[in-house]
C-alpha positions in Angstrom: -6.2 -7.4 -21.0 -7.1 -3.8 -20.5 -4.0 -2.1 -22.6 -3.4 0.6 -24.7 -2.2 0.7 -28.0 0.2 3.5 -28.4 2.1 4.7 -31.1 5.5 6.7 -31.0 6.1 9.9 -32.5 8.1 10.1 -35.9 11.1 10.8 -34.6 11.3 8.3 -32.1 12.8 5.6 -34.1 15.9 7.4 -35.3 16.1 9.1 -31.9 16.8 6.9 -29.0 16.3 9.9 -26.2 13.1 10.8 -27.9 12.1 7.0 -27.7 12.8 6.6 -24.1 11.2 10.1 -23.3 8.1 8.5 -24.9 8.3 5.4 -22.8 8.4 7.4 -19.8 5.7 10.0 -20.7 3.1 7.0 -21.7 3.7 4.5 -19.1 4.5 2.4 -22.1 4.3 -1.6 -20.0 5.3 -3.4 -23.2 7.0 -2.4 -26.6 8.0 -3.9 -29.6 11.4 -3.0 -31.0 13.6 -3.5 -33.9 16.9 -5.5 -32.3 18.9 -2.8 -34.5 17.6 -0.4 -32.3 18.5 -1.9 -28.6 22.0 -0.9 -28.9 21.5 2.7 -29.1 19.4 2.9 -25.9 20.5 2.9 -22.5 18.8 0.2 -20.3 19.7 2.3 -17.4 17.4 5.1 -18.1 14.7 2.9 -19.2 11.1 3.5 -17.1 11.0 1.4 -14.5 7.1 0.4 -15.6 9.0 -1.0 -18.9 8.3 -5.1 -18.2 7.9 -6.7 -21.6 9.7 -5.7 -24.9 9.1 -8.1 -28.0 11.8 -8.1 -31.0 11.6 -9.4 -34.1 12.0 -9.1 -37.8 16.4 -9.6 -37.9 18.5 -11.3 -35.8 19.6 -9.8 -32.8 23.5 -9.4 -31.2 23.3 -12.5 -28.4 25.3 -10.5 -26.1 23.0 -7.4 -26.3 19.6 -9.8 -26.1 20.9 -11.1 -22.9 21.9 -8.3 -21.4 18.4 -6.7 -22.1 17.1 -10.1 -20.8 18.4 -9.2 -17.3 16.6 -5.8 -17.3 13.3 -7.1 -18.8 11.5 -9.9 -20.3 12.7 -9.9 -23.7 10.2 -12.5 -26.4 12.1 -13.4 -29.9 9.3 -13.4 -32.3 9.8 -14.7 -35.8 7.4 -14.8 -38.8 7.2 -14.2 -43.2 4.4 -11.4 -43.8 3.1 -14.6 -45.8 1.7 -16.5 -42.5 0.1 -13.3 -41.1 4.2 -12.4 -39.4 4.3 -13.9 -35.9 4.1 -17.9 -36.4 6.2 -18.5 -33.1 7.9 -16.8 -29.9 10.1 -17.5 -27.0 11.2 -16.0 -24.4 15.5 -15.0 -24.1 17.1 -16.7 -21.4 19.5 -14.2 -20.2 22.5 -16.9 -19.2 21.9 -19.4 -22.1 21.0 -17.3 -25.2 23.4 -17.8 -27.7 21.8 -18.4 -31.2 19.0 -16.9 -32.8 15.9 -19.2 -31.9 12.9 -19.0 -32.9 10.6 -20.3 -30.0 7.5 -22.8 -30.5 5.1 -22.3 -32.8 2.4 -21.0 -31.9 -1.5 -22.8 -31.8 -2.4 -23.4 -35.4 0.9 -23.0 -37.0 3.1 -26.1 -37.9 7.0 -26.5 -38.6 8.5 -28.7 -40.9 12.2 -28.5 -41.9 12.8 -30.2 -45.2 15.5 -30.9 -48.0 15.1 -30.3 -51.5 13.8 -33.7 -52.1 10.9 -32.6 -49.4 11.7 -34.8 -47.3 12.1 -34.2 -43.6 15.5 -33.3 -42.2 17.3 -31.8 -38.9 19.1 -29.2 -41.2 17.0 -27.4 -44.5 14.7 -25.2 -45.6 11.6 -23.9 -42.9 8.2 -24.6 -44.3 4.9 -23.5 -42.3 1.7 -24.2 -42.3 -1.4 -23.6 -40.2 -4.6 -21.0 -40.4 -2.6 -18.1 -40.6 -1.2 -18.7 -44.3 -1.9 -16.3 -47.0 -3.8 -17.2 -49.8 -1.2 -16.4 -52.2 0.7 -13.2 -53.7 -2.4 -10.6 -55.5 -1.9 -11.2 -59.3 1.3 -13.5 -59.0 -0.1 -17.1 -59.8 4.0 -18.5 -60.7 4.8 -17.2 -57.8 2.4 -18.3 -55.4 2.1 -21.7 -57.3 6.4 -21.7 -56.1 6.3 -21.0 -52.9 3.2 -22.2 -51.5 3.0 -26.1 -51.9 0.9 -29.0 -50.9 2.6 -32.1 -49.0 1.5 -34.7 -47.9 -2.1 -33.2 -47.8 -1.0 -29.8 -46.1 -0.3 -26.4 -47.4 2.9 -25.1 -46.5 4.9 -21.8 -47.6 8.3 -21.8 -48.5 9.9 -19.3 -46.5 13.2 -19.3 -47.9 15.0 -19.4 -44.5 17.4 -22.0 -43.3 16.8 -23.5 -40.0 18.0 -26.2 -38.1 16.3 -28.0 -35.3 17.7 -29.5 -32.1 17.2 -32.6 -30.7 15.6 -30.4 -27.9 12.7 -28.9 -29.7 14.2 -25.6 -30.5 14.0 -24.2 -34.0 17.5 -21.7 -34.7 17.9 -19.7 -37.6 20.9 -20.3 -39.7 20.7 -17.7 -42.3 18.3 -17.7 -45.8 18.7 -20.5 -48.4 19.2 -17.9 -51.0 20.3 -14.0 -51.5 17.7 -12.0 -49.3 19.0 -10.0 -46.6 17.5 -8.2 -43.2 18.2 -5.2 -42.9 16.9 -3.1 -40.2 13.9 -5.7 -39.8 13.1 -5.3 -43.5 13.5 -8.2 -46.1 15.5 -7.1 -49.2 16.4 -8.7 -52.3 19.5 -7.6 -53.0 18.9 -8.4 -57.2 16.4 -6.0 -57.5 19.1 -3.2 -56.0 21.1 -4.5 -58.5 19.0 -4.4 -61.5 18.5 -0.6 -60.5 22.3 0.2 -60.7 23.1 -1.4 -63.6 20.4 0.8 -65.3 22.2 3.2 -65.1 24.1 4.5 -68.0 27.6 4.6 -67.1 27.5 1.6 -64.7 29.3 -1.4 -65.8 28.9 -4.1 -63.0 27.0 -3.7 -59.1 26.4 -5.5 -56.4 24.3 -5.2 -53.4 25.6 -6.6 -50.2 25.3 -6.2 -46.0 27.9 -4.5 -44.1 29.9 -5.3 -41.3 27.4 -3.3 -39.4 24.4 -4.7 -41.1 24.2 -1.4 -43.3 23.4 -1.6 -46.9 26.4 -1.3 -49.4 26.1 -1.0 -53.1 29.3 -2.2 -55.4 29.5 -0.4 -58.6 31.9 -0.5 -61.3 31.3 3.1 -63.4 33.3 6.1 -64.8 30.5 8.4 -63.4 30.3 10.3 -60.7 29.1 8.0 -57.2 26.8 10.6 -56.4 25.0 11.0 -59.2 24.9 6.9 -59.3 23.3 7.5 -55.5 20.7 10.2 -56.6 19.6 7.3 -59.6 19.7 4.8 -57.5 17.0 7.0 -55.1 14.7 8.6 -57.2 14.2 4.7 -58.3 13.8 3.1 -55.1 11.8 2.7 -51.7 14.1 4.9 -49.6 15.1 1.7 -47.1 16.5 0.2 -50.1 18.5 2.8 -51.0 22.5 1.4 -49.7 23.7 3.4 -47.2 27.2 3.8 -49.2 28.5 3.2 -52.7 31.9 2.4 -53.5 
């Protein structure tokens, strides 16, 4: 269509001002955006030449999707790394959205939502299929042999996320099926958090679980010192993994 692919500084992410500047500077027409992040900036000082911003990757607040939906056209996007990420779109309604949907899928993917029997259902686990599925995980065949299946003559990939689908058509997200969390558009298993923590020498018991803010808290039950607990914790894993507070 004649665009430009531009990327944002560094900074940009963790500074809204600096974000908006950039907008502004590169005439940016269309941006994608971690929801976390649309709270933080203020629509009213958005660039006029702003039209299209795409989100994706967590759930975002209804009340702050629709009130970006008024200012632009705002597309929900949803998709596992495993089916090439975006497998379907739709666009926010700024009176009606209320629930995290997750659009149509898009040409060459297909939905099914079924039970553990795998058997279709209006409530259950999302499965897709289509051209964009992955072949498998590199060097994992137990893994790829549990989550990507064949029914009924079609590979699908067990995504892992619970979905439930109207009687109109729409698909809504209704949370994961087991412990995995979003957070800041990542996907997280909060086990492997755990089994960092409780390597530790002087812890007894963790846990790894969202905040009320959808920050990262870590649980631990030690006689050491919670900084020192932190400090192991990060020299162990990928810094977005790292919870934001221990208590």
């Amino acid at each position: 269509a004649g665009g430009t692919l531009c990327l944002p500084p560094p900074n940009a992410s963790h500074d809204p001002a600096a974000l908006t500047a950039c907008l502004e500077r590169l005439r940016i027409t269309a941006a994608d955006l971690p929801p976390s992040l649309l709270p933080h900036l203020a629509l009213a000082q958005l660039p006029t030449h702003l039209r299209t911003v795409v989100i994706g990757g967590e759930v975002c607040d209804p009340a702050v999707a629709r009130r970006w939906a008024q200012r632009v056209r705002l597309i929900n996007v949803y998709g596992p790394t495993e089916a090439t990420v975006c497998t379907s779109l739709g666009r926010v309604d700024p009176d009606t959205w209320s629930a995290p949907l997750l659009g149509q899928p898009l040409p060459g993917t297909t939905y099914r939502v079924l039970g553990p029997d795998l058997r279709p259902t209006m409530v259950g686990e999302l499965y897709i299929g289509g051209e964009g599925l992955a072949l498998g995980y590199l060097n994992q065949p137990r893994l790829t042999a549990r989550r990507f299946l064949e029914i009924e003559g079609e590979r699908l990939f067990a995504t892992g996320d619970r979905v439930r689908r109207r009687p109109d058509g729409e698909w809504v997200f209704e949370g994961r099926i087991d412990r995995q969390l979003k957070v800041s558009g990542r996907l997280v298993a909060p086990e492997e958090i755990e089994s960092v923590l409780l390597a530790h020498p002087e812890v007894t018991a963790a846990a790894a679980l969202p905040g009320p803010s959808g920050e990262l808290v870590g649980v631990v039950e030690t006689g050491g010192d919670l900084d020192g607990v932190r400090a192991y914790a990060a020299a162990r894993l990928p810094a977005w993994m790292v919870p934001h507070r221990l208590v």
